[in-house]
C-alpha positions in Angstrom: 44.7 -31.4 -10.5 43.1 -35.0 -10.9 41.6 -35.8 -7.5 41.6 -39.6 -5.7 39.2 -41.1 -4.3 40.7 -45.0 -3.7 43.7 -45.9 -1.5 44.6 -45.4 2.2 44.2 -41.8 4.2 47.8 -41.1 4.0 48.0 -41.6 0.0 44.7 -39.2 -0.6 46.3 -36.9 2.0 49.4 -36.7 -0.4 47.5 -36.5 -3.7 46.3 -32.7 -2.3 50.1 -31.9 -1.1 51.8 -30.0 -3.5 55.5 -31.0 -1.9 54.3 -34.4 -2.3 53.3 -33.7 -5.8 56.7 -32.5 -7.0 58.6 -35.4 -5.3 56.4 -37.9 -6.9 56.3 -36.8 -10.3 58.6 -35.9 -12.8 58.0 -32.8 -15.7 58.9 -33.8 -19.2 58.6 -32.0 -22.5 58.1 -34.1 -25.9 56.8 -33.6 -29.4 53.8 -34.7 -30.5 54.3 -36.7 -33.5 51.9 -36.0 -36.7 49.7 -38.9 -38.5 50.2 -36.4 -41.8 51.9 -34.0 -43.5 50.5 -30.5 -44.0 47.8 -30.3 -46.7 46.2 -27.3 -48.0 42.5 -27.2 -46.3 43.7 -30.4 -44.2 43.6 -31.3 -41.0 46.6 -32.3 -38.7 46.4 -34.7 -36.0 48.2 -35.3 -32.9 47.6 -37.8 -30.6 48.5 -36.9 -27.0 50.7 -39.6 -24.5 48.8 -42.3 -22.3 50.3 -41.5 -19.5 51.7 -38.6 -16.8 49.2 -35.4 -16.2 49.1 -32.8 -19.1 49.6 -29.2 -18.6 50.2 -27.6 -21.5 50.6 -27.6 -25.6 53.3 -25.5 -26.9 52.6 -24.9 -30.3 54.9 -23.4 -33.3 54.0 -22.9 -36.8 56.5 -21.6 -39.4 54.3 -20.3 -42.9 55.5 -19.1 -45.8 53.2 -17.9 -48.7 54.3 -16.8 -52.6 52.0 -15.0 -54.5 53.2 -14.5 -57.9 51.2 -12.3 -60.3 51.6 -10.4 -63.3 49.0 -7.8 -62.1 46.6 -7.6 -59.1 44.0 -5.3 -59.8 41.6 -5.9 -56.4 40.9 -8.1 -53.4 42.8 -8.2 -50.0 44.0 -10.1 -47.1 40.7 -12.0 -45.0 39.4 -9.5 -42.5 37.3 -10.2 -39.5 35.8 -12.2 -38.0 38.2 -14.8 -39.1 41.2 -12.3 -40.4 44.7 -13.6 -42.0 47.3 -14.8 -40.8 44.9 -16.7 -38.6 42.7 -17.7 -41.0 45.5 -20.2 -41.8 44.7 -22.0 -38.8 41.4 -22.4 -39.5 40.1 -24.8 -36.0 42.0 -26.0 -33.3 40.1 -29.1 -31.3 41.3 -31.1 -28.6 38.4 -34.1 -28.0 38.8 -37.5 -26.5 37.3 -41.1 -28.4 34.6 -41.2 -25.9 33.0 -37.7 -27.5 34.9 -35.6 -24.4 35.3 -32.3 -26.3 38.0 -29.6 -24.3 38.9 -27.2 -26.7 37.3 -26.4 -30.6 38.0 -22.7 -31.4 39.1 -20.9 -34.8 42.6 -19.9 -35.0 41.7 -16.0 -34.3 39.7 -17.7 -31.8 42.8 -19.3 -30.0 44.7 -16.2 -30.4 41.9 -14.1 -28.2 41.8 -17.0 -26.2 45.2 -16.7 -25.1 45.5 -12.7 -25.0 42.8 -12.4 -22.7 43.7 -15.3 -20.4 47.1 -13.9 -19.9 46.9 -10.4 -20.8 49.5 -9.8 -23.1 49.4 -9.4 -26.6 52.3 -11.6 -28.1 52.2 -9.9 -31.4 52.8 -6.4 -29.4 56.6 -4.9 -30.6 58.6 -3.8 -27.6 61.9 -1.8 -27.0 64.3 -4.6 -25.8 65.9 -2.5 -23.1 70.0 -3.2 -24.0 70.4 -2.7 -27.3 67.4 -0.5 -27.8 65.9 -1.8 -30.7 62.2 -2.4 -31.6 60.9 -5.9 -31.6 57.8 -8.1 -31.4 57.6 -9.9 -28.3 58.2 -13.3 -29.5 60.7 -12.5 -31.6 61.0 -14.9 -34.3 60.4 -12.8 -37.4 56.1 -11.9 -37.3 57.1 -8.1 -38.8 58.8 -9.6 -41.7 56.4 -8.5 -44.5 53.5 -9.0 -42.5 49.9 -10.4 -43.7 48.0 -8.0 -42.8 44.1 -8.4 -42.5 42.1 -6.1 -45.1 45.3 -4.9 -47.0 45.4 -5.4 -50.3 48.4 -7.9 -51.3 50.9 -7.5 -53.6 53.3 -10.2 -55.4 55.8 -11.4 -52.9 56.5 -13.9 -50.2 54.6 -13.6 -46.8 55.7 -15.0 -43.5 53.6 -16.0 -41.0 55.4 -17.1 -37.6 53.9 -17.7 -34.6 54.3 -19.8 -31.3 51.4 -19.4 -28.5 50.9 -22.2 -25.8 47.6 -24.7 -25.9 46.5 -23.9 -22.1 45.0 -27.3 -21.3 45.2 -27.1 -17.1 43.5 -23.9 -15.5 46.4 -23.1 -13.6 49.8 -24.8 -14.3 51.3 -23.1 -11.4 48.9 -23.9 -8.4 48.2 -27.4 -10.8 44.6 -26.9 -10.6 43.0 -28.6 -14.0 45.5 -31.1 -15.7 44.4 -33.8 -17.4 45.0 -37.1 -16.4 46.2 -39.3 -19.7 46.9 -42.9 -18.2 43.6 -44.6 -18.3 44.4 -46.6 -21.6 41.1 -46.6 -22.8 41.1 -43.1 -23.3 43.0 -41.3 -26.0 43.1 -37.7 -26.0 43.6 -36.4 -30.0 44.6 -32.8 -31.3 43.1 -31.8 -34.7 44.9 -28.8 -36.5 42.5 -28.0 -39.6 44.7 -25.5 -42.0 42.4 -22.6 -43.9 42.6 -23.3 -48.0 45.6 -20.9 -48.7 46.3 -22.1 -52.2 42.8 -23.8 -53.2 40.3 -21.2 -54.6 42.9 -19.1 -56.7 42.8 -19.2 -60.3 45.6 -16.9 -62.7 42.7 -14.4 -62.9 42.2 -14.3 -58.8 39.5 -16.0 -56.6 38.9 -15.9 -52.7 39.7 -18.7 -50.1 40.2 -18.6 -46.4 43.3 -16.4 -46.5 42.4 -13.7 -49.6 39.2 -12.3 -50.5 38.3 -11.1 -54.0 41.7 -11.3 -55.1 41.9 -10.1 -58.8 44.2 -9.9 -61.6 46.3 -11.9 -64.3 48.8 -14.5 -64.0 48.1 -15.3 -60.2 49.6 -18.1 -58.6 49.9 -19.2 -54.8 52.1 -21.7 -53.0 53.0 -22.6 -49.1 55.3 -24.0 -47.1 53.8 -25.0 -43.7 56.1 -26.3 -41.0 54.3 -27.1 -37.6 56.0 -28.4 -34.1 54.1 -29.1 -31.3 55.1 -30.1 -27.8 53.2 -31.1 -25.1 54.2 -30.8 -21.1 53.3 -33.5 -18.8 54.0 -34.7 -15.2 54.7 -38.3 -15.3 53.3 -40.0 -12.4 53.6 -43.6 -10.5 51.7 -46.3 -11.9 50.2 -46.8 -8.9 48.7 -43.1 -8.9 44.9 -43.6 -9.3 43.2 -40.7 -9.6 39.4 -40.9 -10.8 37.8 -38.0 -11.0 39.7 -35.4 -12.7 38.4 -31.1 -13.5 39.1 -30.1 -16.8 39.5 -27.2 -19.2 37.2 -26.6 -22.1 36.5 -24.0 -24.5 34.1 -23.0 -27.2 33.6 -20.7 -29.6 30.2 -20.0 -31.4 28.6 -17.6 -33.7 25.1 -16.0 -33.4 23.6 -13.4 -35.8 23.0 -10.4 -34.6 20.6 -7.4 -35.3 20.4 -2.9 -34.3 18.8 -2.9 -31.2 18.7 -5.1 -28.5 20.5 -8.4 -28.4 20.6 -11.6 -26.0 23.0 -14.7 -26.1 21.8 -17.8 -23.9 25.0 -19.7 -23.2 24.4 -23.1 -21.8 23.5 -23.3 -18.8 25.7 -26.6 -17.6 29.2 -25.6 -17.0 31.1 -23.5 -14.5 32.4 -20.5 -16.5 35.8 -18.6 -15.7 35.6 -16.3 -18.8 33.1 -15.4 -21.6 33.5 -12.9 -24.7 32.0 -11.5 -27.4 33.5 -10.3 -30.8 30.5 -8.0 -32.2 31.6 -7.4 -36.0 29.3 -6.2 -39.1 30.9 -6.6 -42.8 33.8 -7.8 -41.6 35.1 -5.1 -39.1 34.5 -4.6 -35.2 31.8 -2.7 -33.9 32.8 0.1 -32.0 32.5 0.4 -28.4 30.8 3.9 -28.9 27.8 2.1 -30.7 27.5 -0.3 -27.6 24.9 0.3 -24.6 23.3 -1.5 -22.2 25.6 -4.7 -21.3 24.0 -6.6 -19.0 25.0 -10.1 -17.4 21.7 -11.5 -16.4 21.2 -15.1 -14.7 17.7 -16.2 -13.0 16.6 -12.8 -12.9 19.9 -11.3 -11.2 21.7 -8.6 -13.2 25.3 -7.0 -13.2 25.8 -4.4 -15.4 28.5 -3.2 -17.3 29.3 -0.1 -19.6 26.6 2.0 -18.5 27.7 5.0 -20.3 30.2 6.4 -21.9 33.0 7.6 -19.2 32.7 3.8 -18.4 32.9 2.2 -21.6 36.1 4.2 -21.6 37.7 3.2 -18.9 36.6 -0.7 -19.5 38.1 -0.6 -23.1 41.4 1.0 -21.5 41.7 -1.3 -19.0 41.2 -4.3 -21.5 44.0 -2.7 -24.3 46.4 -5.4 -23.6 44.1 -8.0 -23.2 41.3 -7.8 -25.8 42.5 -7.8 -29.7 39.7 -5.7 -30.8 37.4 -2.6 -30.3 34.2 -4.9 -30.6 35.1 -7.3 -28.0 33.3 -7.6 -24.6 35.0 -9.8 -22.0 33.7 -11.3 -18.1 36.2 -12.9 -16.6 35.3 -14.5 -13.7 38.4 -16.1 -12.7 40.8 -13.8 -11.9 41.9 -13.5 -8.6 42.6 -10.8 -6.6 43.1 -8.5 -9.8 46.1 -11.0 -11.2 45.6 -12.5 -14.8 48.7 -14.4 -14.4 47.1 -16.1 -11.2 44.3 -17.4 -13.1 42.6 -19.3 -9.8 38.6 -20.5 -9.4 38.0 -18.2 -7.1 35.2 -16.4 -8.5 34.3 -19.0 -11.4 30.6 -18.7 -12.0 28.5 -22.3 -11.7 25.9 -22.3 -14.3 24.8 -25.3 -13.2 22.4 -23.9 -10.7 21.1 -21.4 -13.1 17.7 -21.8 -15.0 18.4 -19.0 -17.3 21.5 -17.0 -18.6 21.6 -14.2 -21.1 24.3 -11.6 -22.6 22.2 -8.5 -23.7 23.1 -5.8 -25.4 22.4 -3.2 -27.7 23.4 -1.8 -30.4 22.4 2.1 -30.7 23.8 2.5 -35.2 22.2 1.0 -37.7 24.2 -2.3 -39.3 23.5 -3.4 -42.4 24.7 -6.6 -44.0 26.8 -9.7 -42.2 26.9 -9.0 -38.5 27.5 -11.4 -36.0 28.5 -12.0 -32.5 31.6 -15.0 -32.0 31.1 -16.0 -28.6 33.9 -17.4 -26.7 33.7 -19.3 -23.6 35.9 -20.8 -21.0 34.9 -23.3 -18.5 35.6 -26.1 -16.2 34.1 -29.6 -16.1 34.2 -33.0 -13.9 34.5 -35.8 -15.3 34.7 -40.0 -14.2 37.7 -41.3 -15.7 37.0 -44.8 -15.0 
């Protein structure tokens, strides 16, 4: 939570106090309110409250998609790195007006994002234990005709339903991280770009952001895109003047990699709670079985990880419910004690007294074509709010 460095003894005492906390503030939930209407390609903005202490971004989007065709002969559903249904949510960025970026991942980049910070999988079906029956864990619809990534489609109406939380403090239990919104010269803004679902198809097929290579006769697409968003806050007295506050931030990237060794230099300025890497070539994860030599090196220390194969086993098993694909290498330096849902700092990594950081690994198959590594990283910052 926002630190304070003004006021008497007794009121910075209280700002650490978590009692105190609670007595002084109040948590309320509200929409945020759109500056425009879904738009096919578009971009979505939200502008976040001036006031209280942000926590978290619930958000809820409701899609349905119509493809009519007289035939379709070829082409299917986006697959990875950026696979449908979240290729629909093309970036999701959370930035301030005084160039303050927190969050700018993909949409399949969010949805990692949030599997491997909490360590469930929110698309995972489950056996509800009264009546018996099988559902998906958020229950609100996502195995109705399901886009499916790499299938090929057929004529018919697709749903797409899914609510995951915007984490924007590091821990909204122990209130470490939230984001302090009542300096008025500072406006927070959330940007929700939508993938081209309709633009790029012709009546003879076409590809865009959710199919690729679709081909036939008579093809036609149209959506429906209803999105809510509501974000959690603490209001606090006006007299509260915090003025340093930590924040959040992640990033994804992309790098291009090759068979043999690779190494990606993350910057070196932030302290890191979690890094990943998605390793994918023509549009499908690499295997872990192709994968040796993972090394975490930093000013000439090393920790290694998957050394052979009973380990790569055993790190893949571990990381079922918490990574979404078979190419995906995680470090997660923040969890304590062996609890995901008690995300704490303990053992979040400063970069900032590091001259040099690399990710290596190697790839032991030949890959031919697109292949790439989408780096994901999750830090904290400090910044002067006025």
């Amino acid at each position: 939570m926002a630190t304070q460095s003004t006021g008497t003894a007794s009121q910075q005492k209280q700002a650490f106090n978590l009692d105190t906390f609670l007595k002084l503030t109040t948590p309320l939930v509200k929409p945020l309110t759109p500056s425009q209407a879904w738009q096919d390609g578009g971009t979505q903005l939200y502008t976040l409250p001036q006031s209280g202490l942000a926590s978290l971004i619930m958000a809820y989007f409701d899609v349905d998609i119509t493809l009519n065709a007289t035939t379709i002969t070829g082409g299917t559903f986006a697959a990875s790195p950026y696979p449908a249904p979240f290729s629909i949510i093309k970036n999701i960025s959370l930035y301030s007006n005084q160039n303050l970026n927190l969050i700018n991942c993909t949409g399949w980049g969010w949805y990692k994002w949030v599997r491997m910070r909490y360590g469930i999988d929110p698309f995972a079906t489950v056996t509800n234990f009264r009546s018996g029956d099988t559902i998906d864990q958020l229950g609100i619809g996502n195995t109705v005709n399901p886009i499916v990534p790499g299938a090929t489609p057929a004529a018919g109406t697709y749903r797409f339903r899914i609510a995951l939380p915007i984490p924007i403090a590091y821990n909204r239990e122990l209130l470490t991280g939230l984001l302090f919104l009542q300096n008025n010269s500072i406006v927070y803004t959330l940007a929700v770009q939508y993938g081209n679902i309709i633009g790029g198809i012709s009546a003879t097929g076409g590809s865009n952001d959710l199919f690729t290579g679709l081909v036939g006769t008579g093809i036609s697409v149209s959506a429906t895109v209803n999105t809510a968003l509501n974000i959690e806050t603490f209001l606090i007295p006006a007299n509260y003047p915090p003025q340093v506050s930590m924040f959040m931030s992640v990033q994804e990237s992309v790098y291009a990699i090759n068979t043999g060794m690779n190494a990606i230099r993350p910057p070196v300025n932030d302290v890191y709670t979690m890094l990943s890497l998605e390793l994918t070539n023509n549009s499908a994860p690499i295997s872990l079985a192709n994968i040796d030599n993972v090394v975490f090196q930093y000013s000439g220390n090393i920790r290694r990880y998957q050394e052979n194969e009973p380990t790569k086993a055993a790190w893949n098993y571990w990381t079922t419910n918490c990574v979404p694909t078979d190419g995906t290498i995680i470090w997660d330096f923040g969890t304590r004690k062996g609890l995901p849902w008690k995300r704490d700092t303990y053992d979040a990594f400063n970069y900032t007294q590091v001259t040099d950081l690399q990710l290596q690994f190697d790839i032991n198959t030949a890959i031919t074509g697109v292949s790439q590594a989408t780096f994901l990283a999750e830090s904290l910052r400090f910044i002067k709010q006025y």
